[in-house]
N, C-alpha and C positions, 0 to 999 in steps of 0.2 A: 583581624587575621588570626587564624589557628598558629599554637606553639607551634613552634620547627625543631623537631629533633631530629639533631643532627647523625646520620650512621656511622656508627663507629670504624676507623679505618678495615679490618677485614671483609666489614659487611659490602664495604664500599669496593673493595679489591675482590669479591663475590660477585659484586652485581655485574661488575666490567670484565670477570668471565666469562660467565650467562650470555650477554651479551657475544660476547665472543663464539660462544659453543650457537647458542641461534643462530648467527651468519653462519657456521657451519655447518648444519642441518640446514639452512635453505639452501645452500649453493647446491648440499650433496642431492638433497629432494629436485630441483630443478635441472640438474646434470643426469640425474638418472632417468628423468620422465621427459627430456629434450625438450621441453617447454619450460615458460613459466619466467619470472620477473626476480631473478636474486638481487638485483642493484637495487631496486624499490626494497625489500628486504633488508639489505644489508644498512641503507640509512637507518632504518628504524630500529635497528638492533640494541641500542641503549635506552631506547622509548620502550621498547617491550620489556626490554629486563628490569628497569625498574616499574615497569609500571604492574607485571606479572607478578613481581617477587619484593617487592617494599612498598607498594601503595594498594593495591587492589585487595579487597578482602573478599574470598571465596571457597569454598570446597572442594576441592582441586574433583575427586570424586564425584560429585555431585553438579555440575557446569548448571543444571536446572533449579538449582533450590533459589526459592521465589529471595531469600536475603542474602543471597549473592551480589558484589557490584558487577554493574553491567561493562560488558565492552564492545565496542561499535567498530568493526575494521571500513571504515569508508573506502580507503584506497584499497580496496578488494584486492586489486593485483599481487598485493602485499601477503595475500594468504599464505604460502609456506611459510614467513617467518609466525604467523599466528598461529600456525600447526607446530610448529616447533615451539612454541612455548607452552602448548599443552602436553606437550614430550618432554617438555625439561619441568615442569609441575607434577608428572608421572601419570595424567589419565591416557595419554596417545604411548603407543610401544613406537619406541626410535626407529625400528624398523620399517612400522606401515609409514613415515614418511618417505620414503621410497618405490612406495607406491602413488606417490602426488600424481594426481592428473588420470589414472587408470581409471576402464569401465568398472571393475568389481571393487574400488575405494570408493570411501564416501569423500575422502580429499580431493574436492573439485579443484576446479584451476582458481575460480575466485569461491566466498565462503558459503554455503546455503545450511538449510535450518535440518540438513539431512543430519550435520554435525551437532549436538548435543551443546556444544560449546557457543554454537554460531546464535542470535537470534533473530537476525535481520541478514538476507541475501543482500550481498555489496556486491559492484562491479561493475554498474553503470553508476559513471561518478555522481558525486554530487548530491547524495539521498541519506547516507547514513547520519550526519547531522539529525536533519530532520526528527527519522526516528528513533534518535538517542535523547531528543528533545522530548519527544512524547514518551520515553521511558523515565525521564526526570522528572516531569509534571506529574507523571503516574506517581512513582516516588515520594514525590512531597507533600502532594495534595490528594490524592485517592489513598494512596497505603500509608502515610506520613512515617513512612521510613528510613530508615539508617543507611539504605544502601545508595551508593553512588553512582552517578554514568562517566564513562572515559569512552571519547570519539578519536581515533586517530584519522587524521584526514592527510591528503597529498596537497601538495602547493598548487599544483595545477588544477585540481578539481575547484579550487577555490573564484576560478573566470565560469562558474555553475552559479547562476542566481539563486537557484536553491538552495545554495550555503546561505544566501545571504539572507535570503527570508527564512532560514532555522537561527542564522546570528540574531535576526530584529525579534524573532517569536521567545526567543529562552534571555534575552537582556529586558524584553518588555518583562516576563512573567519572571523574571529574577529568579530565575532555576541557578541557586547556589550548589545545587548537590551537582552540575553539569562540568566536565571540563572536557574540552577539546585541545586537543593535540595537533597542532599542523607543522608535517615535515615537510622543512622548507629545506629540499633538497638541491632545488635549483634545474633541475632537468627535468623537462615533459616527455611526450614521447618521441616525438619527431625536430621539436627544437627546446631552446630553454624554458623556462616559465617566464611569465611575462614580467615578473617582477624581478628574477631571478635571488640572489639574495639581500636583498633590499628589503629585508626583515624590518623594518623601523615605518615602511608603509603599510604592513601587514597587522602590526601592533597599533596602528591609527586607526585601520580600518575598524579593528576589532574595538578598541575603546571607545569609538565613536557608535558601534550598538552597544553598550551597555554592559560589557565583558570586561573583569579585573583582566590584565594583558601581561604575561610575562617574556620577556626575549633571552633566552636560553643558549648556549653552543647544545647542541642536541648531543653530541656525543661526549660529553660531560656526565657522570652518573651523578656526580653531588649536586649540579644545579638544576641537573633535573627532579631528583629527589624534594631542593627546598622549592623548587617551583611547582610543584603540587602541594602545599599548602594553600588554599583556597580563602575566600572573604566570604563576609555574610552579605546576603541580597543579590549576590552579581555571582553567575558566571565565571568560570575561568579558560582565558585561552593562551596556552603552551604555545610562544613561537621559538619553534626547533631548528635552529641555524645546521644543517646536515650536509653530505656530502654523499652523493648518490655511491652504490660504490665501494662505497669505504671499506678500508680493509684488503683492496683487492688491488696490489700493485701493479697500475698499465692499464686501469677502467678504472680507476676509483674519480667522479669529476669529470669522465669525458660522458660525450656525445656518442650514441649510435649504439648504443647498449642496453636501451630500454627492451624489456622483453625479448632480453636472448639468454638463454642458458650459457654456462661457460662450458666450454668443450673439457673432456675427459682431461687433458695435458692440464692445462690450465686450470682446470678448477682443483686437481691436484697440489699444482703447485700453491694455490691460494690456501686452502686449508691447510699448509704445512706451515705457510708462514704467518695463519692466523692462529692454529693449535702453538707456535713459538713463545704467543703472547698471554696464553693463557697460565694463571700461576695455581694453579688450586681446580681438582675437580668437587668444592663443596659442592653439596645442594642447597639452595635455600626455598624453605618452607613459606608457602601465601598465609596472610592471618588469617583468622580464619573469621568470619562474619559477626554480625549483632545479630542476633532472631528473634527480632522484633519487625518481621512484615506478615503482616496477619494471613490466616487462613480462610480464604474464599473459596468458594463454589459458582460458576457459571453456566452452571448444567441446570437443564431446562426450565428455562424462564418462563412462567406461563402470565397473559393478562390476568391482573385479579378479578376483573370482570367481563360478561360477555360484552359485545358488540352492543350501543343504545343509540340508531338511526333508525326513523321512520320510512318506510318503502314511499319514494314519491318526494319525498325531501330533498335539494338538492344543496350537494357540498362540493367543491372539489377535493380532487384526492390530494393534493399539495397540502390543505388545511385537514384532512381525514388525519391524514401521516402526522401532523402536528398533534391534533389530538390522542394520536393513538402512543407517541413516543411519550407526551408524556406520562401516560399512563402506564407504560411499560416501566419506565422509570423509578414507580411504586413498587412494583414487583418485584425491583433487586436494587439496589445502591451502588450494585457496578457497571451499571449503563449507564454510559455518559454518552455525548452529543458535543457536536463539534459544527463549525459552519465557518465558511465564509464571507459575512461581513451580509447576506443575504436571507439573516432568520425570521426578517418580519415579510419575506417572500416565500421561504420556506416552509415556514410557519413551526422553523424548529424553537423560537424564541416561549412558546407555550411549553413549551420543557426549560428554558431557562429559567421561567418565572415560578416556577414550581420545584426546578433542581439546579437552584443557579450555584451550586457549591461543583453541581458535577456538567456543566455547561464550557465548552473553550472556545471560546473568540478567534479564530485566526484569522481572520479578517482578509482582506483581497490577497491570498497567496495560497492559492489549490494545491500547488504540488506540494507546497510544505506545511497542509491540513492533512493529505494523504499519508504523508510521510509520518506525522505525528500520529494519528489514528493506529497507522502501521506499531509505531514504537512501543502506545498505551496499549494495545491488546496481547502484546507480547506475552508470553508465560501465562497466559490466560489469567492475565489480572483485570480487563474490563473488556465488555463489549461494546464497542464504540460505533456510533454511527453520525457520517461526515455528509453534511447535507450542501449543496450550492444549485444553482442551475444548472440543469445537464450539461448543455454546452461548455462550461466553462471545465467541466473533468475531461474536456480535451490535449486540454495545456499539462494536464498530469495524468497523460495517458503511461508517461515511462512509470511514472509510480505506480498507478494500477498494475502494471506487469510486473515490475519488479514485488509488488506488493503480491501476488500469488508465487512468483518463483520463493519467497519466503515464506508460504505457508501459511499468510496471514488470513484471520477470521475478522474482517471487518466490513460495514455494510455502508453504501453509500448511495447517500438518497437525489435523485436531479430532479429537479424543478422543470417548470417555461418549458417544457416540451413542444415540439413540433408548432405548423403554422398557427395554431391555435390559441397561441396567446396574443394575436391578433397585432396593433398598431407598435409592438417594440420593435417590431421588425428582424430581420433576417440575423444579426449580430447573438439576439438572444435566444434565438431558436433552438434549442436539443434536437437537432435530428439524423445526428452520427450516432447517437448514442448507443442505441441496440447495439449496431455493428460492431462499435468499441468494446461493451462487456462481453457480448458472445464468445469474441474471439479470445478471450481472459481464459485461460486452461481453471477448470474446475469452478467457474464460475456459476452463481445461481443469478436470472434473470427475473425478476418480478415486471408484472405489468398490471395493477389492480384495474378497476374500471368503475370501480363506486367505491364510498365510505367502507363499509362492510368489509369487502376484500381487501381496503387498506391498510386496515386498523389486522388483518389477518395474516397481509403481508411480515408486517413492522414483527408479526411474535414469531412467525415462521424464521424469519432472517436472521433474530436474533439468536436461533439454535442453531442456523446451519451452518457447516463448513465451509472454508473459501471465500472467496470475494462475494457480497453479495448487491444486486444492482435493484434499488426502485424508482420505475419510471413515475412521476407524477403529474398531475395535468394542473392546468389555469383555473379553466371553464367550470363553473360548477353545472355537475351534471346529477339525475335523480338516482338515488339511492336501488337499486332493483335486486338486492338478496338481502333476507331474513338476517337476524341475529343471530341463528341458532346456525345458521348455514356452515357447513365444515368445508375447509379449504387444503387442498395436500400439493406440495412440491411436484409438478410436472402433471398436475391432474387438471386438466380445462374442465369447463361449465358450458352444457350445454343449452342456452336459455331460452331458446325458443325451437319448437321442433311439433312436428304432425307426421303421419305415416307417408303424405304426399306431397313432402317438402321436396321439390326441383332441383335445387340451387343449395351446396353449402356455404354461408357468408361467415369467415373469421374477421372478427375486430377488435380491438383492445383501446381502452382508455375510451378518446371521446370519437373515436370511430365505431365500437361498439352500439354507443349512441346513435349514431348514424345507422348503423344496419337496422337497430330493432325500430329506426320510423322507416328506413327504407319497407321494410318488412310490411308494417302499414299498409304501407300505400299500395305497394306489390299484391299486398290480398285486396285491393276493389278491381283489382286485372284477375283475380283466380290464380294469381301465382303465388305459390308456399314456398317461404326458404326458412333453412337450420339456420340458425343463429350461434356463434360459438365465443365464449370468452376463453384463447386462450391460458390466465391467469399468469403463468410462468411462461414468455418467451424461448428460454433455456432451462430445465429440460423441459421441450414439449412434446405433451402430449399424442402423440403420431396415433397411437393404437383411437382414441376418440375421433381424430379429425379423418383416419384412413376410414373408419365404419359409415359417418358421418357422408360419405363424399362415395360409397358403396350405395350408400340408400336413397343418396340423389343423382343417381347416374353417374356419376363421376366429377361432376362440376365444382370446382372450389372458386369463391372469389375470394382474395385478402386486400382488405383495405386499412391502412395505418399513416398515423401524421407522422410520418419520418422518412428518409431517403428510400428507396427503393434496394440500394444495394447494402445488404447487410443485414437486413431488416426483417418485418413480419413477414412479408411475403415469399424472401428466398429462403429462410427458416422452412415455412410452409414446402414450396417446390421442392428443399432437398429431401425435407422426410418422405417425398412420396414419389422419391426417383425408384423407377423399376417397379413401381405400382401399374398397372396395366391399366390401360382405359380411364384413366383421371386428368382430368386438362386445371389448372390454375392458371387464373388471370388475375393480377397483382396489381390492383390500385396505390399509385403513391404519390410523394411530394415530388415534382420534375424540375429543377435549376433551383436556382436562387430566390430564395422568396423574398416578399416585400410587406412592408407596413401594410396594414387594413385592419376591417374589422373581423373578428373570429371567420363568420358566415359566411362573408366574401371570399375570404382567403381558401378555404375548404372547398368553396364551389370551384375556383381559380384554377386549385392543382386536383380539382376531379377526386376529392374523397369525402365527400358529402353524400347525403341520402338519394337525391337524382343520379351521381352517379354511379353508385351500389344499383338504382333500379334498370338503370341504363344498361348498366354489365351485367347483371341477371337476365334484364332483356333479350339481349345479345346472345346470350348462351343460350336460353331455351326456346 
């Protein structure tokens, strides 16, 4: 264990004003904007002051510089008193908190990354762990830096399993630079915690993942001070015995007061009897950092080499993406790879063996692989890509969302797509997936359809902003563009076409496949269709597929191994609403599928080459 130096008494009678004056700037910030959560606040008010103003080392000026320690508000709700300690540090003017909650503030109701200070959006519980985990591994093992992570979390968010796979992920990997904070205030929002203050099972829990465990009175500034002293190899978790409340004579401790502002009378009355208790308006100065996290650059990563597939060869794109990551991984030492327990299906484990320093295991726990991804690419210290089986990025669809309302630049690769991986059956099928990233605000959609576009995917991704999605397939299929071939964000490939092509057929991945033998066969009948890869799902292409579907009459087919809603097809239909004279007909997957063989199953749900010929049929 690190010495304990002890604060000297004024520093101590500083800290528990700070404290003090915090709860007063949030009750005043949440009385003025009629919303907002002061009782959640007010517990934390001695967790903030010391942890703002005697543990935390940062730039008060500066909330971005990369050797800053990090802080993680999980219990979102909590945000004015987080606002208020960047007002009592002196980069927030006391005033704009009084604008808490307003359209033309950047002080949202919970934190987002609009805020300079903030680096992960909280507020759907239960995530920021996670990402404070993946800020600590960044830490220690990518920048091997000086700075630290502090997570304050709520007692209630702590019935979130996703606490509890960031508690197994940061006690496995001995993230010693980590500590978390749980105020254990004892009230939820509509009844107690389930544990209420029964701190001494909260302290088991945590010891028994692998976390040094300290049990605190929370509103004690000296024990909380020595309980931030931390060990080597482990974790530390702060359990903060607190008082929802506190401070506020006639709410401090009860029920039915979560998320209510205190009315004008009263929240007057409170500050007068909290400004009573206050002895001293010192200020106290944050220390200020080590600068010692090195200087990167993750702007524009290019492969060192081109594309080296043989047209005719067949790979799948799941194994392409393997190949292509690790080769990406040459090109910069701050791409790292992350997976779920599923990299010799992935085929991300060809980048462990090659970059097993920057390789992370999280093994069967998706939302808190998302969550870590999220944490490590913070501040643009690494470009991370989180690979598993489509399907299973269902289970951390919240963290996908929340993972854009934060701004985050991270790419995540699904596997086992659609019926087509044949006898695993319906459990491991990807075929929500389109649906799930599309709907992602500012998300990029990839959908390769050979090696070539995969390996084209993986560098494109790696530059873009936002969330980014690669679909990839089982089935190996043949290789059908050049090396040399250029690939751009929202731009389709038109790959089969004649001046008296009928029919336009989009398809992607191993439906593509299917179009260009349906295409075959359709020419021994005289019938010519365009063939279209649309490459990116989101943004697609409209201005290619609208010309496309002008010079065959109007006729679109879309045929894709994924649900129907959500999907290739209504992608397609919306871009070409209020297009005059164009009809689409939407091949897709219809219920529930079942174990079989690839070929079967395609025939099954009708998105095989017979029925691409069928529905061209049909139209002309």
């Amino acid at each position: 264990m690190a010495a304990y130096h002890k604060p000297d008494q004024p520093t101590l009678q500083a800290l528990k004003d700070t404290a003090n004056r915090l709860r007063i700037l949030s009750i005043k910030a949440t009385t003025a904007a009629g919303s907002g959560h002061p009782t959640s606040c007010c517990s934390a008010a001695e967790i903030m002051s010391v942890l703002f103003f005697n543990i935390m080392k940062y730039k008060a000026q500066d909330p971005k510089n990369p050797n800053n320690d990090r802080f993680v508000m999980s219990k979102g709700h909590a945000a004015p008193i987080l606002y208020a300690a960047w007002a009592e540090a002196g980069y927030l003017p006391e005033s704009e908190l009084l604008n808490l909650r307003k359209l033309d503030s950047i002080l949202e109701g919970h934190p987002v990354p609009r805020q300079e200070f903030t680096d992960v959006a909280t507020g759907s519980l239960g995530q920021g762990l996670g990402a404070a985990a993946g800020m600590a591994y960044t830490g220690k093992n990518f920048d091997k830096a000086s700075y630290r992570v502090y997570c304050l979390l709520g007692d209630g968010e702590t019935s979130e399993g996703s606490v509890w796979e960031a508690m197994n992920f940061a006690g496995l990997y001995k993230l010693d630079n980590l500590t978390a904070i749980i105020d254990v205030n004892r009230l939820g929002q509509s009844d107690p915690a389930p544990l209420e203050h029964k701190v001494e099972i909260y302290q088991k829990r945590c010891e028994a993942f692998g976390w040094h465990t300290v049990v605190v009175d929370g509103h004690s500034v000296e024990e909380l001070c020595k309980a931030f002293t931390g060990v080597k190899d482990q974790p530390t978790a702060i359990i903060a015995k607190t008082f929802k409340g506190k401070g506020i004579t006639g709410v401090e401790d009860k029920e039915s007061w979560h998320g209510k502002p205190l009315p004008k009378d009263l929240a007057e009355q409170a500050i007068k009897e909290i400004q009573s208790r206050i002895q001293s308006n010192k200020k106290l100065t944050p220390t200020l950092p080590v600068e010692d996290a090195p200087s990167i650059s993750i702007k524009n990563i290019k492969m060192p080499s081109p594309p080296n597939f043989k047209i005719g060869d067949k790979m799948a794109t799941r194994k392409a993406y393997g190949f292509a990551l690790a080769k990406l991984g040459h090109a910069s030492d701050r791409v790292i790879a992350l997976d779920g327990d599923t990299k010799n299906s992935t085929f991300s484990d060809m980048f462990k063996k090659e970059h097993p320093d920057r390789f992370i295991e999280c093994y069967i726990a998706e939302q808190n692989m998302v969550s870590v991804a999220v944490g490590s690419a913070t501040r643009d210290r690494t470009v991370a890509f989180g690979s598993a089986f489509a399907t299973f990025f269902t289970r951390a669809f919240d963290q996908i969302r929340m993972a854009a309302i934060s701004e985050s630049n991270i790419n995540l690769v699904g596997s086992h797509c659609g019926v087509s991986i044949g006898e695993d059956g319906a459990s491991q099928m990807g075929l929500e997936d389109l649906t799930m990233f599309r709907v992602v605000p500012n998300s990029t959609v990839f959908y390769p359809s050979d090696a070539v576009s995969t390996e084209k995917a993986v560098e494109l991704a790696a530059n873009r902003k936002g969330i980014c999605f690669i679909r990839t397939s089982r089935p190996e299929n043949a290789v059908i563009y050049n090396n040399n071939e250029q690939f751009k964000i929202g731009q389709a490939k038109v790959v089969q076409q004649s001046k008296d092509d009928q029919v336009t057929v989009i398809g992607a991945g191993v439906t593509l496949h299917e179009a260009l033998a349906a295409a075959s066969e359709l020419k021994k009948d005289n019938i010519l269709i365009r063939v279209i890869d649309p490459f990116t799902i989101k943004p697609l292409d409209t201005q290619t597929i609208l010309e496309s579907a002008k010079a065959t009459k109007g006729r679109i087919v879309t045929v894709e191994d994924h649900y129907q809603q959500g999907g290739l097809g209504e992608a397609v239909a919306a871009a070409m609403v209020g297009q005059p004279g164009i009809t689409v007909k939407s091949l897709a997957v219809s219920g529930v599928p079942r174990s079989g063989k690839p070929t079967e199953l395609l025939k099954l749900f009708g998105i095989d080459k017979d029925a691409i010929v069928e529905a061209v049929k049909n139209m002309v």
